[in-house]
N, C-alpha and C positions, 0 to 999 in steps of 0.2 A: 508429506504433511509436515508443515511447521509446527511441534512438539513443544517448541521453547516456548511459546508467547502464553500457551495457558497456564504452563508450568511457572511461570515468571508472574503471571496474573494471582495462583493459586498461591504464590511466593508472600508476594503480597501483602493480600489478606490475611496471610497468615499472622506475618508481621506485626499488624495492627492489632489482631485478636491476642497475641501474644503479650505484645506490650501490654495490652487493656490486664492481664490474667498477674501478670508478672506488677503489676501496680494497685493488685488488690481489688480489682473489678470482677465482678461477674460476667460470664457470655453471654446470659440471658438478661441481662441488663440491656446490652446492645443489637436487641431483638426487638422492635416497637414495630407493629404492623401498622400505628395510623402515618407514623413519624416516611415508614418506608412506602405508602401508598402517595402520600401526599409526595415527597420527593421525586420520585419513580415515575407516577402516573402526571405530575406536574409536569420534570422533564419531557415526557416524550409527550406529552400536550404542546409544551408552546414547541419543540423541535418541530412537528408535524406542522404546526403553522409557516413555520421559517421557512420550510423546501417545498420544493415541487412534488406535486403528486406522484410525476414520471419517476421521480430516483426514493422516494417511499418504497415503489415494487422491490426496490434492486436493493434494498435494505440487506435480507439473505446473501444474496450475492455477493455484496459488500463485505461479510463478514465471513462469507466459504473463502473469497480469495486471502483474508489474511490469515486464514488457518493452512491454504491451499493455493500458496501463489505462483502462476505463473508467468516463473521469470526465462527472459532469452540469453542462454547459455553464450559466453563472452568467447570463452577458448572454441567451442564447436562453431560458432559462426564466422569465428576468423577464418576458421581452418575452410568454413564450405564457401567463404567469399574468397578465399585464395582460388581453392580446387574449379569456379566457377570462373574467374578469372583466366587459371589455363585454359582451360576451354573454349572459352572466347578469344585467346591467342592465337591457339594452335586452328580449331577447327571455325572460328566464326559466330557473329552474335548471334545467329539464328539456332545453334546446336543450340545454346542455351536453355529452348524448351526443351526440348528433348530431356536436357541432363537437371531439368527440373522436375521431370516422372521419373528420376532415379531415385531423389534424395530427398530426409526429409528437412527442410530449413522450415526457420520462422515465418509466417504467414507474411511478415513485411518484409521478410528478404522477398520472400517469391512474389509477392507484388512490383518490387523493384527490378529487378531481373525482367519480368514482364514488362515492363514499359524499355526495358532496355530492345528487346526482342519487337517489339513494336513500333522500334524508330525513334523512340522520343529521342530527343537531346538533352546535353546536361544539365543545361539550364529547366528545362520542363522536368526532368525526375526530380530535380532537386525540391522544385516547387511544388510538384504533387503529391511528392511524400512529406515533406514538411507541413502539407497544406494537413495530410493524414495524421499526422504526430500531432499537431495540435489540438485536433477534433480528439484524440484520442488522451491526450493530457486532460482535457476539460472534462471529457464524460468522468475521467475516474479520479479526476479531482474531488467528484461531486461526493464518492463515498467518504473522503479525509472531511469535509466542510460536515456532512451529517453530525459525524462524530465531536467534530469541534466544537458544534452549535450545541449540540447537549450536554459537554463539558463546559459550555460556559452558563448554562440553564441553572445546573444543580447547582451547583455550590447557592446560589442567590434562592431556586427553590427552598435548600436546607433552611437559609435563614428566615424564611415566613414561616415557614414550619416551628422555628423557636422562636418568631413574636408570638406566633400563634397561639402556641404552649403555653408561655409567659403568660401572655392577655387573662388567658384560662386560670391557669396559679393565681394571680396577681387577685384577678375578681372573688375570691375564694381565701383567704385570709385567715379565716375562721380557725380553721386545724394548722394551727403550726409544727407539729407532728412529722407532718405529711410534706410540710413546704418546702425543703431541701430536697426531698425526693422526686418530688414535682416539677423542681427545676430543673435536676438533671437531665429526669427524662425528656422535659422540652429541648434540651443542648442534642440529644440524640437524632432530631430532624436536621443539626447542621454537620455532625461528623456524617450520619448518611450521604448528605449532599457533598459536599467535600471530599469524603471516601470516595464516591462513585464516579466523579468528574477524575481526580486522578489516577486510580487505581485499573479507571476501564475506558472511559469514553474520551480522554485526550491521548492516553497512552493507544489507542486503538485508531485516532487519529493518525500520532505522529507516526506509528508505524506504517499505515499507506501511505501517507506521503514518501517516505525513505524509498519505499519497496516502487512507488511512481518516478521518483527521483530517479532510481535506477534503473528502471524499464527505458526512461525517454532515452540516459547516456547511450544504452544499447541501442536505442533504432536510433540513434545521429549518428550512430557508428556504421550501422547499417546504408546510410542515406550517403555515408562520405564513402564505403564499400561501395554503392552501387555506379557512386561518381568515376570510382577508378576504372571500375569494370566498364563503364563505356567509353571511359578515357585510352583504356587499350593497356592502362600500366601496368609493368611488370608483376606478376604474383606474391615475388618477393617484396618487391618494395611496397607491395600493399599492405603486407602482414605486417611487418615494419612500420607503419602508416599508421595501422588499425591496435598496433601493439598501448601505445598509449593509454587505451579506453582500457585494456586488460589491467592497466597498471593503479589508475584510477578506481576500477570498480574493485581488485580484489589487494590492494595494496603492497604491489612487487615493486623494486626498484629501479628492474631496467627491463627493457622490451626482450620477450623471451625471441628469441632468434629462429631463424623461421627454418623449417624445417624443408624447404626445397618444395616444389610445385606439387607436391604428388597428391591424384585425387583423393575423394574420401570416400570410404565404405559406400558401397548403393543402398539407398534409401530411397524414401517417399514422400510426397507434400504432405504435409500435415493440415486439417483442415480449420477454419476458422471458428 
């Protein structure tokens, strides 16, 4: 479980509430329940108009993977596109099922591998799993754009929220007492808005994207792994090959050196 990003969200706020304490405010000052309905229930009004009904459901889901992501381990799938490599050296593309009921890889290795075992050629796996990668960039694009759409909602809801306020002060003149106080709390409809566009819903953005950013480098890593593997190339020089993407995603500065053909532990597919 990703640990850091509430902890960094709770960071935050905290931030903000601090500042506000540390400047001579009160907490309950920045507590307005019409200020946070109109904001909140504005946002995710017009956000619900903006998307598809379809990625509405997948809201939850949206929000489990970025507390709960899974990502395709870079080092272990070198190591099972080598070990699946010997294997198709020594004994043939067809062992390949076989030593796919042994282990477990990514669900788009084992897809690739199967089109290898199937005959395709290189040009067609390259195609079909490219064709996959992109269907699969799109669906879960669609969680980052949710998020973006409602960070760009609020902040503009905050500010009707403090014409609103205003309108209300402004018509009401009478008690100058009151009038300063009145204002402020209308300004508290746009620190909500504001607040909650940065603090949650672009930040909850850009994090899917990064965490998508990185799944796709690993299945083109996958898709140039599965090229080799039907290409017949050496194990070694695959890892070698594939090293690059290691360097990329976890920021080493030279391709870790390949540790010789030997298989990997026996595993199992893993399912989708």
């Amino acid at each position: 479980m990703d640990l850091i990003t509430p902890i960094a969200f709770v960071f935050a706020v905290a931030a903000v509430v601090a500042a506000d304490v540390l400047d001579g405010g009160a907490i309950r000052a920045l507590i307005n329940i019409p200020a946070m309905v109109l904001v909140l229930g504005g946002t995710m009004g017009a956000t619900v108009m903006s998307v598809a009904n379809s990625d509405l459901r997948k809201v939850p889901s949206y929000l489990a993977k970025v507390l709960r992501p899974k990502l395709t381990k870079i080092d272990q799938t070198i190591e099972d596109v080598a070990a699946l490599a010997e294997v198709a050296r020594r004994e043939g593309l067809l062992r390949l099922e076989d030593e796919l009921s042994k282990r477990t890889v990514s669900p788009f290795l084992a897809r690739g591998v199967q089109l290898i075992v199937d005959g395709a050629d290189e040009e067609r796996i390259r195609l079909l799993l490219e064709q996959e990668l992109s269907i699969f960039e799109t669906r879960e694009a669609n969680g980052a754009i949710f998020f973006e759409t409602a960070g760009g909602f609020a902040p503009t809801l905050g500010i009707i929220g403090t014409v609103v306020g205003l309108v209300s002060v402004l018509s009401n003149l009478s008690n100058i007492q009151k009038l300063a106080p009145s204002i402020a709390t209308a300004f508290i409809a746009t620190l909500w808005g504001v607040s909650s566009a940065n603090l949650f819903w672009l930040p909850i953005s850009n994090k899917m994207k990064n965490t998508l950013r990185g799944e796709v480098q690993a299945r083109e890593m996958i898709i140039e792994g599965c090229i080799a593997i039907a290409a017949g190339q050496n194990p070694r020089l695959i890892t070698e090959q594939l090293a690059i993407y290691r360097e990329e995603k976890r920021g080493k500065k030279g391709p870790k050196e390949a540790e010789g053909a030997e298989e990997s532990p026996e595993l199992k597919v893993v399912g989708k």
